[in-house]
PDB file with SEQRES, HELIX, SHEET and CRYST1 records, atoms N, CA, C and O in Angstrom:
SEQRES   1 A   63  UNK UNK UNK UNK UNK UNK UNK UNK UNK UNK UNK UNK UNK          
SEQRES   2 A   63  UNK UNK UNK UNK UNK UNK UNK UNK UNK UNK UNK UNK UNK          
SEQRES   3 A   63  UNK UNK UNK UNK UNK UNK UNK UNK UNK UNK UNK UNK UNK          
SEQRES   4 A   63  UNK UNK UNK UNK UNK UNK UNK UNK UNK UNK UNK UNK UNK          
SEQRES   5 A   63  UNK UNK UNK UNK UNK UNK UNK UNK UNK UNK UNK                  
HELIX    1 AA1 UNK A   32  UNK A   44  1                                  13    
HELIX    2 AA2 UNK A   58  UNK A   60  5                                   3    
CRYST1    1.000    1.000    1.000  90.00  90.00  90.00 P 1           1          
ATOM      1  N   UNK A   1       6.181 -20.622  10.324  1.00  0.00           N  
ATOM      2  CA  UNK A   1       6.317 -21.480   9.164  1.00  0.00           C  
ATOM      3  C   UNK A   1       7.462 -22.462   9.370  1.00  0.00           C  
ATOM      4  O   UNK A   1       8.458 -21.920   8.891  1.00  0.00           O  
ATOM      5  N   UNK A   2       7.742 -23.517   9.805  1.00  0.00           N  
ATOM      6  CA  UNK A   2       8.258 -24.716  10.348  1.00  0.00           C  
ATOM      7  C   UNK A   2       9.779 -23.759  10.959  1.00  0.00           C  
ATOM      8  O   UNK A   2      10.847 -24.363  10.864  1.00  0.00           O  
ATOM      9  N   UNK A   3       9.802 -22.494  11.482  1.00  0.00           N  
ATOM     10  CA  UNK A   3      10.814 -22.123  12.428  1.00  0.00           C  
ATOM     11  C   UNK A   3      11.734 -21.176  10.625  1.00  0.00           C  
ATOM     12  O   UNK A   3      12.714 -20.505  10.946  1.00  0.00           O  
ATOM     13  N   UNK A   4      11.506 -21.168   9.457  1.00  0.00           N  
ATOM     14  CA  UNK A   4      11.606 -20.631   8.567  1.00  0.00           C  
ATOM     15  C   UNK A   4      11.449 -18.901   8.662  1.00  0.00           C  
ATOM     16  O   UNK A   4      10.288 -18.624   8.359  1.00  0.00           O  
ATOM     17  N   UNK A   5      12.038 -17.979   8.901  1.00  0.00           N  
ATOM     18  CA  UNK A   5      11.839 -16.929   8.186  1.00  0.00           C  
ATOM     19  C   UNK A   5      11.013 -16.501   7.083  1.00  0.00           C  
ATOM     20  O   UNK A   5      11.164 -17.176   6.065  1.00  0.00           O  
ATOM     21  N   UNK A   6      10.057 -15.416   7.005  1.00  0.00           N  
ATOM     22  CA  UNK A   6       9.661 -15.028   5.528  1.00  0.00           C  
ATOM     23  C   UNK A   6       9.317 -13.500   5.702  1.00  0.00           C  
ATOM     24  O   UNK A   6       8.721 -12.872   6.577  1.00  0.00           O  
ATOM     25  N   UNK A   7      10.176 -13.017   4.042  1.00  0.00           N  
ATOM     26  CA  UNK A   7       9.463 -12.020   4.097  1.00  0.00           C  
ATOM     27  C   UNK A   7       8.498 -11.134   4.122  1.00  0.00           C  
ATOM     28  O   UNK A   7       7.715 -11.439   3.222  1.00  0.00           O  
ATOM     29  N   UNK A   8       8.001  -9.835   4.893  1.00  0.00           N  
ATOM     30  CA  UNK A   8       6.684  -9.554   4.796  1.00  0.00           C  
ATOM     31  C   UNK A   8       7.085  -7.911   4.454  1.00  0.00           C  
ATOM     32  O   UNK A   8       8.197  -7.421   4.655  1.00  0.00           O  
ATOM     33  N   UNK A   9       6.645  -7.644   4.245  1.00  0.00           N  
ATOM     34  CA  UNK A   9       6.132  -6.470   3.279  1.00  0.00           C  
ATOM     35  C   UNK A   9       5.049  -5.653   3.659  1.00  0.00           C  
ATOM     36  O   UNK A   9       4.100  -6.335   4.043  1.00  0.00           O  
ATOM     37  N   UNK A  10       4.787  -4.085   3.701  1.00  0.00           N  
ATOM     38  CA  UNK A  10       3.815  -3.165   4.636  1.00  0.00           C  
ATOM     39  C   UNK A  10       3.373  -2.475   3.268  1.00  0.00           C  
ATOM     40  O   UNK A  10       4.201  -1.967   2.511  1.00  0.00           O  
ATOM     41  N   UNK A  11       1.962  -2.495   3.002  1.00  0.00           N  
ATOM     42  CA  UNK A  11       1.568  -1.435   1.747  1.00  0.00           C  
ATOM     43  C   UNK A  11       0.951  -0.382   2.476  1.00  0.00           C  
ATOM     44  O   UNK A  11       0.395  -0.911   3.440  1.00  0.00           O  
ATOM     45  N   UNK A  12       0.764   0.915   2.493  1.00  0.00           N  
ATOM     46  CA  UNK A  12       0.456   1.795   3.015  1.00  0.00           C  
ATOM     47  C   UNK A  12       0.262   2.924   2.113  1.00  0.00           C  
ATOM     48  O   UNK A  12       1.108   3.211   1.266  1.00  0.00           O  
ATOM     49  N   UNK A  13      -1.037   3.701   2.296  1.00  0.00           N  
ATOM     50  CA  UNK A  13      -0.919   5.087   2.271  1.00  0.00           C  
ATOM     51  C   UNK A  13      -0.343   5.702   3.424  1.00  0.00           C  
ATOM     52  O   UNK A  13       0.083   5.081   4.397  1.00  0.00           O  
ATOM     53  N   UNK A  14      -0.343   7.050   3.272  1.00  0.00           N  
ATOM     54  CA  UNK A  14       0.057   8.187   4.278  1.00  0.00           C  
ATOM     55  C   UNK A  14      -0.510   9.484   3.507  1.00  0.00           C  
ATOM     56  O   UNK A  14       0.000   9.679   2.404  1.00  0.00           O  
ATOM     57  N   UNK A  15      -1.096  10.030   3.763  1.00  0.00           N  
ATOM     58  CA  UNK A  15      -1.073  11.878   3.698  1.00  0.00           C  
ATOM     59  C   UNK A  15      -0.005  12.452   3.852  1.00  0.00           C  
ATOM     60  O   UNK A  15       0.184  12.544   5.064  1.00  0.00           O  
ATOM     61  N   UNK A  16       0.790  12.884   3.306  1.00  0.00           N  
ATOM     62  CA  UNK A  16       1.635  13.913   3.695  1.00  0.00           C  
ATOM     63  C   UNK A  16       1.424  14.940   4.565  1.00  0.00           C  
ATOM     64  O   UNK A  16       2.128  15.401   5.463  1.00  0.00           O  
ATOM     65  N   UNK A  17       0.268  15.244   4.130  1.00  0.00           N  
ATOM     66  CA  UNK A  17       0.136  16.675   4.845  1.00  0.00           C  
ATOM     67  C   UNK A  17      -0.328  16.183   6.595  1.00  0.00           C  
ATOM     68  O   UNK A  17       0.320  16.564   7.570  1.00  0.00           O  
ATOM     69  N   UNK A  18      -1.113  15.612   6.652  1.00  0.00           N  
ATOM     70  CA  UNK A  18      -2.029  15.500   8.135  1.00  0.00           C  
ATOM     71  C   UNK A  18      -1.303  13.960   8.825  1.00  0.00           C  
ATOM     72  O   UNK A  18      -1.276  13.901  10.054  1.00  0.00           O  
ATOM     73  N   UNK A  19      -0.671  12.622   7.936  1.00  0.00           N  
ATOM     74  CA  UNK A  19       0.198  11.777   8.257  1.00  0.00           C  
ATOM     75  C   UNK A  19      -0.890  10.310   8.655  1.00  0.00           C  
ATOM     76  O   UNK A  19      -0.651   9.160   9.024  1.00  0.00           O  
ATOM     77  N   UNK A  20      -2.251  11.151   8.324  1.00  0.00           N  
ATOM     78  CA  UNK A  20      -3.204   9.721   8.343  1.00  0.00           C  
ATOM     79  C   UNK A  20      -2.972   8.638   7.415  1.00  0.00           C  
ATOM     80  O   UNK A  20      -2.481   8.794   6.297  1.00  0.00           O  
ATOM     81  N   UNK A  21      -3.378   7.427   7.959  1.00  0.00           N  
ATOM     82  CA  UNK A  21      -2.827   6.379   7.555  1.00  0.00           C  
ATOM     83  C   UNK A  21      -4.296   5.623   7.014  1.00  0.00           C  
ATOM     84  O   UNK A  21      -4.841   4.809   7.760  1.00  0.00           O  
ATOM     85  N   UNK A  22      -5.111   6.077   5.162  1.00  0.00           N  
ATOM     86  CA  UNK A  22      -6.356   5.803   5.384  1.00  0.00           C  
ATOM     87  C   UNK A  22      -6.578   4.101   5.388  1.00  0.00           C  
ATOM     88  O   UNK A  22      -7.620   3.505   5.662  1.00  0.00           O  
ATOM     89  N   UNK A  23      -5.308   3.540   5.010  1.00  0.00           N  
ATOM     90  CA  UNK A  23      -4.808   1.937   5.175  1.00  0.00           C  
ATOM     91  C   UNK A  23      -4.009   1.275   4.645  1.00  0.00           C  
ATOM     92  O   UNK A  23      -3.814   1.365   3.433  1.00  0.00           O  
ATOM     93  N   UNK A  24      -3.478   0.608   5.270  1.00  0.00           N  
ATOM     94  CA  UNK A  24      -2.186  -0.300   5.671  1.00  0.00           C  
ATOM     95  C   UNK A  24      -2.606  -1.657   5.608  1.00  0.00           C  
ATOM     96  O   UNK A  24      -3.740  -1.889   6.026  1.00  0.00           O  
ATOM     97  N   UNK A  25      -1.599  -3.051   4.965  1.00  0.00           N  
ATOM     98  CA  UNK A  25      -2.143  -4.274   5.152  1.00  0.00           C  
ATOM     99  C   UNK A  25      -0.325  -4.740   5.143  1.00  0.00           C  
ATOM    100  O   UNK A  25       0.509  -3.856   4.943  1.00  0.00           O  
ATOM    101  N   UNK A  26       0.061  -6.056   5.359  1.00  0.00           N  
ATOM    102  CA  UNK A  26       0.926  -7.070   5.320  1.00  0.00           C  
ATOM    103  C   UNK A  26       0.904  -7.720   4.108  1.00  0.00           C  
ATOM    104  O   UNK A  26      -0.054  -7.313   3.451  1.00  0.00           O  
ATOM    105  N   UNK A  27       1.354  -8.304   3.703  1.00  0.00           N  
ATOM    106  CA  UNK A  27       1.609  -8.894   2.792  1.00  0.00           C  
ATOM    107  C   UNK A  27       2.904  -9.656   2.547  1.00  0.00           C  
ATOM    108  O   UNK A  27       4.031  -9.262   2.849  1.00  0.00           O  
ATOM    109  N   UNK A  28       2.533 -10.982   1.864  1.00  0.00           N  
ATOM    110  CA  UNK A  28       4.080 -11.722   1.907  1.00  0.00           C  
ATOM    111  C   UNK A  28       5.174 -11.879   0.686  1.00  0.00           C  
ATOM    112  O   UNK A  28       6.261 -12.452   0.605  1.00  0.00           O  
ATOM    113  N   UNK A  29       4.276 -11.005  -0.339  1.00  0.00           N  
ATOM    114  CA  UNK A  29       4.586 -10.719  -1.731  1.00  0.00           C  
ATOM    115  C   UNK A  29       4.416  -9.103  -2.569  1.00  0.00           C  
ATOM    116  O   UNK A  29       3.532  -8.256  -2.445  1.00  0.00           O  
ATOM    117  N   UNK A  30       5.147  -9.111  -3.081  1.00  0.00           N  
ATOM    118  CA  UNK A  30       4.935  -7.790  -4.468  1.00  0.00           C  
ATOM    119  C   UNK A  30       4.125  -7.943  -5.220  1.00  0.00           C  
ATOM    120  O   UNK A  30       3.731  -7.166  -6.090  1.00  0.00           O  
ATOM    121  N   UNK A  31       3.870  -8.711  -5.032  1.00  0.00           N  
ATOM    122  CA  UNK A  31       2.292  -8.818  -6.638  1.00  0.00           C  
ATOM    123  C   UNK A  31       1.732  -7.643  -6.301  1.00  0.00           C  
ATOM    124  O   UNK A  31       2.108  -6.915  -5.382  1.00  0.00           O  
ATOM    125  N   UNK A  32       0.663  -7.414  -7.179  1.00  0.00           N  
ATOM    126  CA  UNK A  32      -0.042  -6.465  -7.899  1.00  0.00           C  
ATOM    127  C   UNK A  32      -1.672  -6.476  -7.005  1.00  0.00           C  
ATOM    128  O   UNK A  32      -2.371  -5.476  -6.840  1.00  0.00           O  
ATOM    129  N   UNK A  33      -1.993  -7.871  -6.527  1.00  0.00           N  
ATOM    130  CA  UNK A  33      -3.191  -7.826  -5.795  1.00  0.00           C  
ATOM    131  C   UNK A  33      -2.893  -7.194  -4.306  1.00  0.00           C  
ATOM    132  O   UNK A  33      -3.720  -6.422  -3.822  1.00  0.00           O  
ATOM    133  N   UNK A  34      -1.709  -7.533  -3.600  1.00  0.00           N  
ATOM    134  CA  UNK A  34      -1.886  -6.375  -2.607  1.00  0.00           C  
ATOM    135  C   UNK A  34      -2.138  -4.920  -2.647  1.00  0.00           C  
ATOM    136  O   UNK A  34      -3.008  -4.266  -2.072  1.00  0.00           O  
ATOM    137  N   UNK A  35      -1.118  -4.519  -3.512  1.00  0.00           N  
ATOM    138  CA  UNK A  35      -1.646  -2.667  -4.045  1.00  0.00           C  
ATOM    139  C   UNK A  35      -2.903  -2.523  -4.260  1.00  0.00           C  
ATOM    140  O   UNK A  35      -3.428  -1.487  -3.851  1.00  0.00           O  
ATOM    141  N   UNK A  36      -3.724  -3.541  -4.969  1.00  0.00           N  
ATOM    142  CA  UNK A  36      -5.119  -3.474  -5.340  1.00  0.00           C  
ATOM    143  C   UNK A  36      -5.729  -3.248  -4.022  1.00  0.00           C  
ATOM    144  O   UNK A  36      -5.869  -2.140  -3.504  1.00  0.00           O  
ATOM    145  N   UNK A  37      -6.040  -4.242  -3.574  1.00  0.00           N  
ATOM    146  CA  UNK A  37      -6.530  -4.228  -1.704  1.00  0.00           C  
ATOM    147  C   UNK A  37      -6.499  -2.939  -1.244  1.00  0.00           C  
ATOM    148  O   UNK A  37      -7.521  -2.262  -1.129  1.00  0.00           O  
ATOM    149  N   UNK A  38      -5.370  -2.540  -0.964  1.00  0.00           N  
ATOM    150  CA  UNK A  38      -4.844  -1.567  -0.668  1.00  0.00           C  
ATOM    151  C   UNK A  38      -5.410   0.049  -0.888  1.00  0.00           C  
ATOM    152  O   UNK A  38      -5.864   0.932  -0.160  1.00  0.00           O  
ATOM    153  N   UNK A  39      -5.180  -0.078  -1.970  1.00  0.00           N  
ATOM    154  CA  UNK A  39      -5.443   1.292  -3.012  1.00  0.00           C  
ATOM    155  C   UNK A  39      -7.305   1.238  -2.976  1.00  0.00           C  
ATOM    156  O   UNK A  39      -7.843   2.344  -2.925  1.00  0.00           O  
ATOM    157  N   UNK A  40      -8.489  -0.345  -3.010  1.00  0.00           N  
ATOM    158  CA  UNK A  40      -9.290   0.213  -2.484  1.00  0.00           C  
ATOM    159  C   UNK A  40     -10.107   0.417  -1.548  1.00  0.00           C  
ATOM    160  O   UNK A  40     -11.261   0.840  -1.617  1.00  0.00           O  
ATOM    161  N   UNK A  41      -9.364   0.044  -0.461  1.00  0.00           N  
ATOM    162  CA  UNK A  41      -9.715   0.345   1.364  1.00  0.00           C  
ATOM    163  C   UNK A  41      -9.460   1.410   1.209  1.00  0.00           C  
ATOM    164  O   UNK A  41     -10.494   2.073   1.129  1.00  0.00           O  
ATOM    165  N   UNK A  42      -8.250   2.212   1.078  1.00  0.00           N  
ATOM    166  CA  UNK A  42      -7.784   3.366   1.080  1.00  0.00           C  
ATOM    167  C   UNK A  42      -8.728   4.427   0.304  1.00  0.00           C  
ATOM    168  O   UNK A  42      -9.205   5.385   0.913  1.00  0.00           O  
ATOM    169  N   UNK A  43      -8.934   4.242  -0.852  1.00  0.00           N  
ATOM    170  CA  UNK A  43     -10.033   5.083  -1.786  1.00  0.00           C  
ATOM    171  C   UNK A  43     -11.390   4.825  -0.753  1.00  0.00           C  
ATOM    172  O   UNK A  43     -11.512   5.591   0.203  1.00  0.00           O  
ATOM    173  N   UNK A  44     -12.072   4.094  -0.895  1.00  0.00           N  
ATOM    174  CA  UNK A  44     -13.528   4.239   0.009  1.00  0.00           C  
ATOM    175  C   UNK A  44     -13.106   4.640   1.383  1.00  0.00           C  
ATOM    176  O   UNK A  44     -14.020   5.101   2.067  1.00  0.00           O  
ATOM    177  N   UNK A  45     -12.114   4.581   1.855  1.00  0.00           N  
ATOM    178  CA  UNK A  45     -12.574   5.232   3.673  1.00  0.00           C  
ATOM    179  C   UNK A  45     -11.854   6.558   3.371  1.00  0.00           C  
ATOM    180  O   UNK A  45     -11.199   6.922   4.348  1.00  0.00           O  
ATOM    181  N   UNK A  46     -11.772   7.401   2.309  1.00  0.00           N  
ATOM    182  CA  UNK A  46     -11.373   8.874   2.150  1.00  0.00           C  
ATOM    183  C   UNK A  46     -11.264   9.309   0.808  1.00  0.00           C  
ATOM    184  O   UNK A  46     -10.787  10.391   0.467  1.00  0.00           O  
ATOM    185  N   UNK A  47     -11.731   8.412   0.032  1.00  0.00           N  
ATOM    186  CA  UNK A  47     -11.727   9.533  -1.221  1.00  0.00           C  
ATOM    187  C   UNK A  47     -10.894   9.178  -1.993  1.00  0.00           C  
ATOM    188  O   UNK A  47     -10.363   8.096  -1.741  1.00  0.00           O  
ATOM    189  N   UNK A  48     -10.428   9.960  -3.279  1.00  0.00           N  
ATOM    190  CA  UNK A  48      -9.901  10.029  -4.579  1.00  0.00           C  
ATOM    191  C   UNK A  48      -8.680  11.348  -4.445  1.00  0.00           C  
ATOM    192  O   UNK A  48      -8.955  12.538  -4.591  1.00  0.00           O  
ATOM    193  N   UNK A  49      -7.344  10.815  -4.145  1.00  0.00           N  
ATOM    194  CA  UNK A  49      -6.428  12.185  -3.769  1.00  0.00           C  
ATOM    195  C   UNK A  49      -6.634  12.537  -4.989  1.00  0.00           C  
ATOM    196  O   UNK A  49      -7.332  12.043  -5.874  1.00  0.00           O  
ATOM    197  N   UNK A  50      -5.724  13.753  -4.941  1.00  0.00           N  
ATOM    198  CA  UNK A  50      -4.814  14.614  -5.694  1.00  0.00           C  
ATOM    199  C   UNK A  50      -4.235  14.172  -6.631  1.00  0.00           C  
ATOM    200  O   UNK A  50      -4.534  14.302  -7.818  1.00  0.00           O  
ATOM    201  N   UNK A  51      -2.713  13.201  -5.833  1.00  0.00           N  
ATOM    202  CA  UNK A  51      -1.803  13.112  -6.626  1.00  0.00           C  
ATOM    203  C   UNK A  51      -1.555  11.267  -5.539  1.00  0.00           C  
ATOM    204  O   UNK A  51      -2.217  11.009  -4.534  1.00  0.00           O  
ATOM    205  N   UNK A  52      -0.504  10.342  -6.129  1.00  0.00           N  
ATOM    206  CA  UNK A  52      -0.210   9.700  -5.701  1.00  0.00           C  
ATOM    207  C   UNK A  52       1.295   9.803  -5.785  1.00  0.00           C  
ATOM    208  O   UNK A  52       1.769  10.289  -6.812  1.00  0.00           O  
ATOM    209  N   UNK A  53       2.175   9.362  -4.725  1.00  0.00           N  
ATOM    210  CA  UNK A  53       3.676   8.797  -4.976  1.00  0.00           C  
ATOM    211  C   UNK A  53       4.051   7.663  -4.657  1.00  0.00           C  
ATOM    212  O   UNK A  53       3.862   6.981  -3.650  1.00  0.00           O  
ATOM    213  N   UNK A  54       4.601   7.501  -5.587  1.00  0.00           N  
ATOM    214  CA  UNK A  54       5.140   6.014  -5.032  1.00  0.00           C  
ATOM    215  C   UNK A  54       6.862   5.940  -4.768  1.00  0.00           C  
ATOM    216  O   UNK A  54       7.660   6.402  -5.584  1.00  0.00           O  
ATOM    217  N   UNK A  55       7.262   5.286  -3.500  1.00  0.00           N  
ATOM    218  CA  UNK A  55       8.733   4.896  -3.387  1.00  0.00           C  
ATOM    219  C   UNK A  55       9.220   3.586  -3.750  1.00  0.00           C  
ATOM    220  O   UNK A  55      10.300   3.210  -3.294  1.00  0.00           O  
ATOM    221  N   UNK A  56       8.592   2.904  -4.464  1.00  0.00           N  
ATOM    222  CA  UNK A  56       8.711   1.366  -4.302  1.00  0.00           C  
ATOM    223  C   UNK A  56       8.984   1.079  -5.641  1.00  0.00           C  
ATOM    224  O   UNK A  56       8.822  -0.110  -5.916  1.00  0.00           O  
ATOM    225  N   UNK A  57       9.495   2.087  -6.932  1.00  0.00           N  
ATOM    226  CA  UNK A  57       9.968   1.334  -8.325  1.00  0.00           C  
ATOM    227  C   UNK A  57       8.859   1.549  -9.175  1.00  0.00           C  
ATOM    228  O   UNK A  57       7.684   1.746  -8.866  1.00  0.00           O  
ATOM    229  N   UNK A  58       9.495   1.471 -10.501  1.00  0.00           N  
ATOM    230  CA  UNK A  58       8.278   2.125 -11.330  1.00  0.00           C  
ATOM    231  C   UNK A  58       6.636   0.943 -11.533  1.00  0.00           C  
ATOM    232  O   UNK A  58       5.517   1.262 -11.934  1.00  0.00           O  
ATOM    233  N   UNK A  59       7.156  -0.408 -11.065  1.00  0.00           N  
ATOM    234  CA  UNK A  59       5.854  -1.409 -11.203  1.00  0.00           C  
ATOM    235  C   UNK A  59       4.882  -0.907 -10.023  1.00  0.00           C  
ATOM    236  O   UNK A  59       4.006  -1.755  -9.853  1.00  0.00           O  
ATOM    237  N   UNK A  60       4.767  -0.005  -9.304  1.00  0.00           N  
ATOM    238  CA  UNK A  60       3.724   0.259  -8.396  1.00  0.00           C  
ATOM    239  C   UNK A  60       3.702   2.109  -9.074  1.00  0.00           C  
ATOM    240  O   UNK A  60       3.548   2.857  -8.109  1.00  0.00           O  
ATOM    241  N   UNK A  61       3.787   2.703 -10.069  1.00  0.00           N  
ATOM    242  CA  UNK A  61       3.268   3.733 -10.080  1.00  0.00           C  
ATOM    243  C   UNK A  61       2.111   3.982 -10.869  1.00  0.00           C  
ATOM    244  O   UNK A  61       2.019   3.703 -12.065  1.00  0.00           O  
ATOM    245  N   UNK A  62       1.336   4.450 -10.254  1.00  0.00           N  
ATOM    246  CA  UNK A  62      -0.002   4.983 -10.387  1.00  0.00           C  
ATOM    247  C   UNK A  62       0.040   6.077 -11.890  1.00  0.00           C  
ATOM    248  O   UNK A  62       0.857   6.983 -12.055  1.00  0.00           O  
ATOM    249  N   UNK A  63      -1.126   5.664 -12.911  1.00  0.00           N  
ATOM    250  CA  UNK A  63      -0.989   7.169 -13.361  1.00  0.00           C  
ATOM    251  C   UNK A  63      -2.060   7.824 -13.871  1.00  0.00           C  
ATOM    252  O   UNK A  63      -1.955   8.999 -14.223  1.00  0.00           O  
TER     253      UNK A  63                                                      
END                                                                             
């Protein structure tokens, strides 16, 4: 971007237990449509967990 820096940002699941990763994307923002993306690649290539956690502040928790 004309030799500019920008931030990028990793949304991810993980399993705890087994450490699979059912998907991961980039992103250059916090908005709300990356988690979306995210949350449903992740749901169709494995399902509907348990439980969710989030580390990222209460605007990304699931409930």
């Amino acid at each position: 971007m004309n030799g500019k820096t920008q931030k990028t940002l990793l949304i991810a699941y993980i399993d705890d237990c087994s450490r699979v990763v059912p998907y991961a994307q980039f992103f250059s923002s916090e908005k709300f449509d990356g988690l979306r993306i995210v949350t449903k690649e992740a749901l169709l290539r494995y399902g509907k967990p348990k439980r969710i956690y989030s580390d990222n502040g209460k605007h990304w928790i699931l409930r």
